[in-house]
DRENDO-1510 file (C-alpha; in Angstrom, 1 decimal, always signed):
<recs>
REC; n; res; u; v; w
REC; 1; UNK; +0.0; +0.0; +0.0 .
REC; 2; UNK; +2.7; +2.5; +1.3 .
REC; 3; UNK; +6.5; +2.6; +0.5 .
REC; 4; UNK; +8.3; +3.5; +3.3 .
REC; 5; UNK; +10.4; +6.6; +3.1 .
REC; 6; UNK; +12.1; +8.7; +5.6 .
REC; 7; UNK; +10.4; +12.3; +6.0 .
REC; 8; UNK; +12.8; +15.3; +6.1 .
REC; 9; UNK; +9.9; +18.0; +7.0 .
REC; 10; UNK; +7.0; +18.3; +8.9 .
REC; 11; UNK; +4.8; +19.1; +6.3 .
REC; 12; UNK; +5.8; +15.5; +4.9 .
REC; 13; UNK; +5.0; +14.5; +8.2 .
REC; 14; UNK; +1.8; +15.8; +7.6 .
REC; 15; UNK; +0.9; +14.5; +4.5 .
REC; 16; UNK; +2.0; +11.0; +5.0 .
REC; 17; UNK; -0.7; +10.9; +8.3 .
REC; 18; UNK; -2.8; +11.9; +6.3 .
REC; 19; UNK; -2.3; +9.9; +3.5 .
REC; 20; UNK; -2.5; +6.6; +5.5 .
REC; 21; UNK; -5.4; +8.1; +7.6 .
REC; 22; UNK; -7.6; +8.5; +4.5 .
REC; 23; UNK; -6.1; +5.1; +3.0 .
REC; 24; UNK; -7.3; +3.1; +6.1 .
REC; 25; UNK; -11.2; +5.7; +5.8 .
REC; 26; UNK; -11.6; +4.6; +2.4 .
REC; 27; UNK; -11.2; +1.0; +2.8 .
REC; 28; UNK; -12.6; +0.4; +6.2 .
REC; 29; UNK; -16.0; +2.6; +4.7 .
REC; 30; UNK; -15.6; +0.0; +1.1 .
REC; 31; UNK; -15.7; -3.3; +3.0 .
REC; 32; UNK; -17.9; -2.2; +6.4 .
REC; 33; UNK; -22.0; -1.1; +6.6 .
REC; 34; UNK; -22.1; +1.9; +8.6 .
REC; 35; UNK; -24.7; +2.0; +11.5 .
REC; 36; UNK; -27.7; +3.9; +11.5 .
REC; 37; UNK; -27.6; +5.2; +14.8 .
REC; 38; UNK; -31.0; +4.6; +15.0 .
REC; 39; UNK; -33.3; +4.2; +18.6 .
REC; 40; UNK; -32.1; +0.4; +20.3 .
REC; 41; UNK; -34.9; -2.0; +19.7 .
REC; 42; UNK; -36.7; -3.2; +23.2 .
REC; 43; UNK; -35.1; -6.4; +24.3 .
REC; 44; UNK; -38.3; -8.2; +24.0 .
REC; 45; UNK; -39.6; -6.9; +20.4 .
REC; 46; UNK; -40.0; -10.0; +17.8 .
REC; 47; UNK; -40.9; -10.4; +14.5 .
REC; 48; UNK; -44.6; -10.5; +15.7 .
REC; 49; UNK; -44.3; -7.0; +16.7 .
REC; 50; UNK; -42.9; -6.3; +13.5 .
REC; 51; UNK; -45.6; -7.6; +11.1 .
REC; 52; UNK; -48.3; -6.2; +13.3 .
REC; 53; UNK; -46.4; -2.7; +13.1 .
REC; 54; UNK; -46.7; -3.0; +9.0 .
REC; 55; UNK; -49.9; -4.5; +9.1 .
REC; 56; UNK; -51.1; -1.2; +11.2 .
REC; 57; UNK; -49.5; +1.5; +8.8 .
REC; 58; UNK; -50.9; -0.5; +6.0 .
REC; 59; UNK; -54.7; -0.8; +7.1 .
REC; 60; UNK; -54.5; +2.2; +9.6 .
REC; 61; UNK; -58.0; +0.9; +11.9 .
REC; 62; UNK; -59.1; +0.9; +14.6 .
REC; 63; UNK; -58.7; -3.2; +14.2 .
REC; 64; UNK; -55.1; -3.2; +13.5 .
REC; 65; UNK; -54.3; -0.4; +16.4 .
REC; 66; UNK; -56.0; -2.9; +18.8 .
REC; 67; UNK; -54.2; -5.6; +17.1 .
REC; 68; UNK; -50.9; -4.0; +17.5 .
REC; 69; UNK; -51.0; -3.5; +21.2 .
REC; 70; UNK; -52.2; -7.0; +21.8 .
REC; 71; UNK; -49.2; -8.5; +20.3 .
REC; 72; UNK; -47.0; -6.2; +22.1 .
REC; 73; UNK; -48.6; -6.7; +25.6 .
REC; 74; UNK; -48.0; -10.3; +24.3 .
REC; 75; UNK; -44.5; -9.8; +23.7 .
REC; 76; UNK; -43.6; -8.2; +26.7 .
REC; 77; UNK; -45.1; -10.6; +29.0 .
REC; 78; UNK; -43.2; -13.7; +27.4 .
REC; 79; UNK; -40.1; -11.8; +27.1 .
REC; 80; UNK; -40.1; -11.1; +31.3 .
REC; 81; UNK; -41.6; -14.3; +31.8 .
REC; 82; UNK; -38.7; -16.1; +30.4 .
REC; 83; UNK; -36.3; -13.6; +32.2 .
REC; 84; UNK; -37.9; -14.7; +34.9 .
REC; 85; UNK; -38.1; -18.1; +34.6 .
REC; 86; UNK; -34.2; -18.5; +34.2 .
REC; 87; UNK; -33.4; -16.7; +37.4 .
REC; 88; UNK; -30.3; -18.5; +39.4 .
REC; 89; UNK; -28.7; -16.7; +41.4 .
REC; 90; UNK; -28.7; -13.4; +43.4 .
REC; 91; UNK; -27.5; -11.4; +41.1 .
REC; 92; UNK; -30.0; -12.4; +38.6 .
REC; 93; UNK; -32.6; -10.9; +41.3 .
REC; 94; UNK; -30.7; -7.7; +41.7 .
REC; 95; UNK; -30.8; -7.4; +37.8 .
REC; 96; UNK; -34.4; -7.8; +37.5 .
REC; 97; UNK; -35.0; -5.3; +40.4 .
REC; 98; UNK; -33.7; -3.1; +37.9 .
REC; 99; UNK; -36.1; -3.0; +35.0 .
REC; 100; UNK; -38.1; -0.3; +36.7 .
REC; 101; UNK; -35.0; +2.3; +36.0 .
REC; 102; UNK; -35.0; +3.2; +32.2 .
REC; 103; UNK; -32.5; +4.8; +30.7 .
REC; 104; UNK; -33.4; +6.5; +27.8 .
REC; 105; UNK; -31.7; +9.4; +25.6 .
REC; 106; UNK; -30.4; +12.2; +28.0 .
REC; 107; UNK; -31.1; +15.3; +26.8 .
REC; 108; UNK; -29.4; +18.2; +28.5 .
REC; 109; UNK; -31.7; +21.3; +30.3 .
REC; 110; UNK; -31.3; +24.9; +29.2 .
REC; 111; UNK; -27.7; +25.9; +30.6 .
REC; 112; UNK; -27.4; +29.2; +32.5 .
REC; 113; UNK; -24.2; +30.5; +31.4 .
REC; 114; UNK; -22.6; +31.9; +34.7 .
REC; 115; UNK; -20.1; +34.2; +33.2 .
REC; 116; UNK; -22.9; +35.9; +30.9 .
REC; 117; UNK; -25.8; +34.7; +33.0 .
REC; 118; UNK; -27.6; +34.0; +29.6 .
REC; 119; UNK; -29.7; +30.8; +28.9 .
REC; 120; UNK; -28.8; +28.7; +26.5 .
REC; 121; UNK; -31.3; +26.5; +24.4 .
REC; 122; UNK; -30.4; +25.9; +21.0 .
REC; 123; UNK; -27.5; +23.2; +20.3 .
REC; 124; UNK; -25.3; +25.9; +18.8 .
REC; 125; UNK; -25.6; +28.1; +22.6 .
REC; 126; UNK; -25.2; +24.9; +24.6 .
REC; 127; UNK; -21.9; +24.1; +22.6 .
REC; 128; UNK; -21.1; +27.8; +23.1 .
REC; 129; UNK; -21.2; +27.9; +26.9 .
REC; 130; UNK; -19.6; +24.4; +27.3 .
REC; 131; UNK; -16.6; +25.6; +25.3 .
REC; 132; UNK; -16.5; +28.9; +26.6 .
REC; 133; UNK; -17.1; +27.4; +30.2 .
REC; 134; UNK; -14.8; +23.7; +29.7 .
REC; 135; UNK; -12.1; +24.5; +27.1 .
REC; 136; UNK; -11.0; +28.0; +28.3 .
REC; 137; UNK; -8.0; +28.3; +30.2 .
REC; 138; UNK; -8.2; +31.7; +32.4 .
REC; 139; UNK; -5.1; +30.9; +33.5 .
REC; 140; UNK; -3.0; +31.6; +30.2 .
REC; 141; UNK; -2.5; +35.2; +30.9 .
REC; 142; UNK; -0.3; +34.4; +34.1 .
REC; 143; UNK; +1.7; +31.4; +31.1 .
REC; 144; UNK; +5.4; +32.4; +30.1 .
REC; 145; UNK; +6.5; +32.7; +26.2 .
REC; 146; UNK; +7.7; +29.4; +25.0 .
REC; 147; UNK; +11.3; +30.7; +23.7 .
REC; 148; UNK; +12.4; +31.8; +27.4 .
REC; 149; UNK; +16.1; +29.7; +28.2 .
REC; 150; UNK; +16.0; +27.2; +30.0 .
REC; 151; UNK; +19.6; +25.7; +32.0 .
REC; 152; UNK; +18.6; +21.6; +32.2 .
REC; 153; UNK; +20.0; +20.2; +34.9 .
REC; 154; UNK; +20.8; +17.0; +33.2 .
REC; 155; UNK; +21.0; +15.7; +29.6 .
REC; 156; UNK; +17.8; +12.8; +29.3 .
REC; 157; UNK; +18.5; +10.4; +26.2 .
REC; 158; UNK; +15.2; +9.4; +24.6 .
REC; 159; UNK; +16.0; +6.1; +23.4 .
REC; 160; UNK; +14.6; +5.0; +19.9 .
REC; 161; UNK; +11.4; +3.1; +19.3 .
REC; 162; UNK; +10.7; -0.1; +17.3 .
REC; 163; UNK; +7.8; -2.0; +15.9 .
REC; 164; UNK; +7.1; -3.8; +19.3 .
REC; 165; UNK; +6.9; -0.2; +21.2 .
REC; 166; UNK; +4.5; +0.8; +18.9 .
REC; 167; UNK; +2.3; -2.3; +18.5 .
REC; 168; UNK; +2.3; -2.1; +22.4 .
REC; 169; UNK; +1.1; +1.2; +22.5 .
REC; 170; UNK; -1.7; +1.0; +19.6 .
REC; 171; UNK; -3.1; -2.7; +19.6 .
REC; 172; UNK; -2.6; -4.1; +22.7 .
REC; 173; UNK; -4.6; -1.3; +24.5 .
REC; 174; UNK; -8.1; -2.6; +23.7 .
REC; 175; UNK; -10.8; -1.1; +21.5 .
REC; 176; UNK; -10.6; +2.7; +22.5 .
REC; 177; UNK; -13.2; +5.3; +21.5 .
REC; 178; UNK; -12.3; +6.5; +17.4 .
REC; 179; UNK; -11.8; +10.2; +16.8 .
REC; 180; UNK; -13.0; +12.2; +14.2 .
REC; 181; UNK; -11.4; +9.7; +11.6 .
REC; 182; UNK; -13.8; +7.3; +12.8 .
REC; 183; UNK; -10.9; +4.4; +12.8 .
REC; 184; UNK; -11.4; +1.8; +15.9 .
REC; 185; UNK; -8.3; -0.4; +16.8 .
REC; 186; UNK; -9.8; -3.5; +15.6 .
REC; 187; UNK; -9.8; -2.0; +12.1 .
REC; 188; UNK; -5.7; -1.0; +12.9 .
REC; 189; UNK; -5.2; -4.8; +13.8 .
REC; 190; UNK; -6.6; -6.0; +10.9 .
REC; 191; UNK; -4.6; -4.0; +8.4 .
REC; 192; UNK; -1.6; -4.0; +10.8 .
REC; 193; UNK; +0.7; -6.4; +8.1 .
REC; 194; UNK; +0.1; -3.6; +5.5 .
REC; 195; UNK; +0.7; -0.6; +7.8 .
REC; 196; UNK; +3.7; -1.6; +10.1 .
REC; 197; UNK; +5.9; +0.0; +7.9 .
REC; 198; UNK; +4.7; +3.0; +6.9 .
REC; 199; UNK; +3.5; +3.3; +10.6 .
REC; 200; UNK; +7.2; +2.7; +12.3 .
REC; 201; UNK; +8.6; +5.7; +9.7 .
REC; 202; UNK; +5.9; +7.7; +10.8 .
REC; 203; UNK; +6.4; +7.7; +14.4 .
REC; 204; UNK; +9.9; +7.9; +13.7 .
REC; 205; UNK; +9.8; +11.3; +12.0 .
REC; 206; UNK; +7.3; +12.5; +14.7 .
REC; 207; UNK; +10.0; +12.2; +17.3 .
REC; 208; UNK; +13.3; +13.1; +15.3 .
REC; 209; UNK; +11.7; +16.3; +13.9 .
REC; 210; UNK; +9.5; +16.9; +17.2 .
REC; 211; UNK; +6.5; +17.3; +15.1 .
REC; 212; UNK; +2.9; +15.7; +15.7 .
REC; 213; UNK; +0.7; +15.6; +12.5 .
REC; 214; UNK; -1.8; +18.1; +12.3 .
REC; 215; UNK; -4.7; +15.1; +11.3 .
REC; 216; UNK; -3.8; +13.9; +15.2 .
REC; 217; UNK; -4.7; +17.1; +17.1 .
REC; 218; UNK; -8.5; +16.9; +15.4 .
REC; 219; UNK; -10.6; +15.8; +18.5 .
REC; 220; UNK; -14.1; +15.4; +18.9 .
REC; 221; UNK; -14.8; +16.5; +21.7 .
REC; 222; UNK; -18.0; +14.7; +24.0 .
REC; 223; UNK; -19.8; +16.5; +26.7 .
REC; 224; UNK; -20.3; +13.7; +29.7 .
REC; 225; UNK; -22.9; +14.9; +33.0 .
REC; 226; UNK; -20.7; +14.2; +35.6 .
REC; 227; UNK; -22.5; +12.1; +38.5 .
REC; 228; UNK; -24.7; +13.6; +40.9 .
REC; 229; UNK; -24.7; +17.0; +40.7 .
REC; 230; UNK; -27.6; +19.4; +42.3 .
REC; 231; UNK; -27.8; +21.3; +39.1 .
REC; 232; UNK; -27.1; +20.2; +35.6 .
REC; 233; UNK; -28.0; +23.9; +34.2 .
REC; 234; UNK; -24.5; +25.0; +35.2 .
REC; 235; UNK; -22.0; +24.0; +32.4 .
REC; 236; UNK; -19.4; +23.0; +35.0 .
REC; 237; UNK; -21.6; +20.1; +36.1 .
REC; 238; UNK; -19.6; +18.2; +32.7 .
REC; 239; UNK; -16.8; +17.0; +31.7 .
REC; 240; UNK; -15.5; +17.5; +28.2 .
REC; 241; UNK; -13.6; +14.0; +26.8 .
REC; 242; UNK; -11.4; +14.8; +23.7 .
REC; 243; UNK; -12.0; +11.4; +21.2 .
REC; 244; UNK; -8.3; +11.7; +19.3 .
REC; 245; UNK; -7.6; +9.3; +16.1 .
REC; 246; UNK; -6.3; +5.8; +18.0 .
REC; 247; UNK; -3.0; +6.3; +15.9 .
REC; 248; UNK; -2.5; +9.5; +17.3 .
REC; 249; UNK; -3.5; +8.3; +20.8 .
REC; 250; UNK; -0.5; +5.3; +20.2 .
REC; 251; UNK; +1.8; +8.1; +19.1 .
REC; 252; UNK; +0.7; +9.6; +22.6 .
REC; 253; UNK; +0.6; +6.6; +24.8 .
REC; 254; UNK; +4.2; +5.4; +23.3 .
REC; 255; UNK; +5.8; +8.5; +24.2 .
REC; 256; UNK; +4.2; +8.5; +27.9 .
REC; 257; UNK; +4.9; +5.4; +28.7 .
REC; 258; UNK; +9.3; +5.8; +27.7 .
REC; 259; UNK; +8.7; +9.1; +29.4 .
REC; 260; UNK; +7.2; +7.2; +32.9 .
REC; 261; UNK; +10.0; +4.4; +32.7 .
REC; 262; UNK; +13.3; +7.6; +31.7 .
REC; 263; UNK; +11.6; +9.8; +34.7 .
REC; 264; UNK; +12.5; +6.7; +37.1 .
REC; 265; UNK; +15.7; +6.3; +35.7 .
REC; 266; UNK; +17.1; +9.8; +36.0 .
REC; 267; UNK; +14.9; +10.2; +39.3 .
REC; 268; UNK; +13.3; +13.9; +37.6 .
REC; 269; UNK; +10.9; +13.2; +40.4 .
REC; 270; UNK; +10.8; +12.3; +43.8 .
REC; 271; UNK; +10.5; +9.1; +45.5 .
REC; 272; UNK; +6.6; +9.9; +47.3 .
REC; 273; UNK; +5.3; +10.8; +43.1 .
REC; 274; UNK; +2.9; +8.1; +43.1 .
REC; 275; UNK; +0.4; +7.7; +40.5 .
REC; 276; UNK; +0.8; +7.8; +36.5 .
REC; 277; UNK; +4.1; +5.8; +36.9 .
REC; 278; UNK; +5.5; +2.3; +36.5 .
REC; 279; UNK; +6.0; -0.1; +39.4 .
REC; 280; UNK; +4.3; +2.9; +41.7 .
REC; 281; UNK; +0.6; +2.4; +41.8 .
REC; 282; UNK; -2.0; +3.7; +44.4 .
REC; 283; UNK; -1.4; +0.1; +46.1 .
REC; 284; UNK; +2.0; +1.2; +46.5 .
REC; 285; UNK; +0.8; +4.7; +47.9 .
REC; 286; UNK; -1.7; +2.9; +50.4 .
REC; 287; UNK; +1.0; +0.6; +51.5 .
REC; 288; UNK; +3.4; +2.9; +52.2 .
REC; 289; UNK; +0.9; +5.2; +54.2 .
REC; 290; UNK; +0.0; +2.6; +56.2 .
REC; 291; UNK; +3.0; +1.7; +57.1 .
REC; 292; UNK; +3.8; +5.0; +58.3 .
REC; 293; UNK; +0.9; +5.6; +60.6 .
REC; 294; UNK; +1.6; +1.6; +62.3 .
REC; 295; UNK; +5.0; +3.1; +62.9 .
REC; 296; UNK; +3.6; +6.4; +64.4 .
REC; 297; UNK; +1.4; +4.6; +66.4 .
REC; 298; UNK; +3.6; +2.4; +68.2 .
REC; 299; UNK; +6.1; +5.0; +68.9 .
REC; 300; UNK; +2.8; +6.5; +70.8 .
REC; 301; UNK; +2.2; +9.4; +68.5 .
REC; 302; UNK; -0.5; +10.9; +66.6 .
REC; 303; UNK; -0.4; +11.3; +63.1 .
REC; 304; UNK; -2.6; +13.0; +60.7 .
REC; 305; UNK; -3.0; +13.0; +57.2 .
REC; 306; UNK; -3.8; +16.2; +55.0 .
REC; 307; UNK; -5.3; +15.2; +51.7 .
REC; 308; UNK; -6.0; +17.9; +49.0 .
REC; 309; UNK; -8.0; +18.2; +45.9 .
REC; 310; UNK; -7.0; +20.6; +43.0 .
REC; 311; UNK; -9.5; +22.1; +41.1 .
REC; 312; UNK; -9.5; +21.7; +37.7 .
REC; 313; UNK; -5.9; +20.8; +37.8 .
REC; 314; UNK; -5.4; +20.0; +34.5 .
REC; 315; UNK; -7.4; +22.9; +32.9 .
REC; 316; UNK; -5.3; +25.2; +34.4 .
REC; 317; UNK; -1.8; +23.5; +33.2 .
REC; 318; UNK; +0.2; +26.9; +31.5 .
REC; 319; UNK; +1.9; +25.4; +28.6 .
REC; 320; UNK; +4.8; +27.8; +28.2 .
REC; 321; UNK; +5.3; +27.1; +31.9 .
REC; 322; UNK; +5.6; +23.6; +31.6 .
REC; 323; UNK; +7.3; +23.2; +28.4 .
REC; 324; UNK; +10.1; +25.5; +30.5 .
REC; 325; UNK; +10.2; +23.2; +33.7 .
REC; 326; UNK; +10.9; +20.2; +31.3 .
REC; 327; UNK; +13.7; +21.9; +29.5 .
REC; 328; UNK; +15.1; +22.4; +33.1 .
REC; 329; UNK; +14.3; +19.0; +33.9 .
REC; 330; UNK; +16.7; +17.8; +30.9 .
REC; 331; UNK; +14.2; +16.7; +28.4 .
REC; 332; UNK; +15.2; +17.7; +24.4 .
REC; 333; UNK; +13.9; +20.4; +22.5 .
REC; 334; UNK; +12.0; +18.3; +20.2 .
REC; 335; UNK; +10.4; +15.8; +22.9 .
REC; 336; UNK; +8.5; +19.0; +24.5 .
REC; 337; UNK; +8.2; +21.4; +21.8 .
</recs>
């Protein structure tokens, strides 16, 4: 499909993305049916339900109404019977204690922008308010440029990649949430013997020109409710969650994860950053907080535990702030650029 080549500039970088993005579109949308989207079908509709639907819109009586609620009350009841009838354990019972709570399609309430304090109705104002609301950072104005020096105080070695780093990162993660490209991993794994290639060159090029392809920054972006909040008119009752093209989320994960093991290695942070970090899980962090209170406690002392919660913390990242503290750190120019 591809020939593989080594790129020299980014906007090669860029084209060849996009090239094998739009490769992989056209022949997963030639081979594949797309769904419809359409409303789920009720568990316990059959093709009864189905003929007396046609034969209603065909007649249109008062016969063939009558008719068509019959056979659905019919339906129902041998659908729940059965449910019933193949109960076995608890958990069945909890399951069917459950079929009074329907789910539905959530449809958000007007949205009282708090900054403005105008309602918002339409789709167009709601996606207005959540981005002015969720994808603002107020913080930039306090951000650094990105060109200020920097004195590292050490020199980090980014080691190269190879085929099994990136199938690692990319099929072996499980079947992720597409992006705008629509391209699920199963669809990656499948074409994975024609792509390899083309795929290893391009992630190569990414990291020795420090350059990620414009066709990977395109998110969709999702607007989840988060759980129980008193009022879901306030914008700041979601959470945004950016759906990024699974080969630009590999490109991502690869790069985090030789990051995690290099920040270990050349100790860039301290030895109580737990969290986000191989071989240093919460597990660890419970552990070793437990073990620190048992040893207070025998020496007869008190201890207390402070425990802090940052508010949007990573809304309020300053990128020129932290592209500066990695430079210090030791990290090279075209790893954090």
């Amino acid at each position: 499909m591809f020939r593989r080549t080594e790129a020299l500039y980014t906007n090669e970088l860029d084209r060849l993305a996009s090239s094998l993005t739009q490769a992989l579109i056209k022949a997963y949308t030639g081979s594949a049916k797309r769904s419809t989207n359409g409303p789920l079908q009720q568990p316990w509709w059959n093709e009864d339900c189905t003929k007396a639907v046609h034969e209603h819109r065909t007649a249109k009586t008062p016969v063939s109404k009558r008719s068509l609620r019959r056979t659905v009350r019919k339906a129902k009841r041998a659908f729940y019977i059965s449910k019933i009838d193949k109960v076995e354990n608890i958990n069945d019972v909890f399951r069917i204690a459950k079929w009074h709570q329907t789910t539905g399609i959530y449809r958000t309430p007007p949205l009282a922008d708090p900054s403005n304090l105008t309602i918002a109705n339409s789709i167009e104002e709601k996606r207005e308010a959540f981005a002015s609301n969720l994808l603002t950072n107020s913080a930039e104005v306090d951000d650094i440029p990105f060109d200020i020096p920097a004195i590292p105080s050490r020199s980090i070695i980014f080691p190269d990649i190879d085929l099994q780093d990136i199938e690692l990162a990319i099929l072996k993660t499980g079947n992720t949430a597409p992006g705008a490209d629509e391209i699920p991993t199963r669809i990656l794994q499948i074409a994975w013997p024609l792509i390899r290639d083309i795929t290893l060159s391009l992630f190569k090029g990414c990291l020795n020109l420090g350059h990620h392809p414009e066709c990977f920054r395109i998110a969709t972006i999702a607007i989840i409710p988060k759980p129980n909040k008193p009022d879901y008119t306030n914008p700041r009752s979601y959470r945004p969650i950016a759906l990024l093209s699974v080969l630009g989320k590999g490109l991502e994960r690869l790069i985090a994860k030789k990051i995690s093991w290099l920040a270990l290695n050349y100790k860039v942070l301290a030895n109580q950053q737990f969290g986000a970090l191989p071989l240093r899980s919460s597990v660890d962090l419970t552990s070793c907080v437990t073990h620190d209170i048992e040893a207070s406690l025998k020496q007869g002392l008190k201890t207390t535990l402070l425990t802090m919660d940052v508010k949007g913390a990573f809304d309020a990242v300053l990128p020129g702030r932290l592209v500066n503290r990695l430079r210090e750190q030791g990290w090279s120019n075209k790893l954090v650029k």
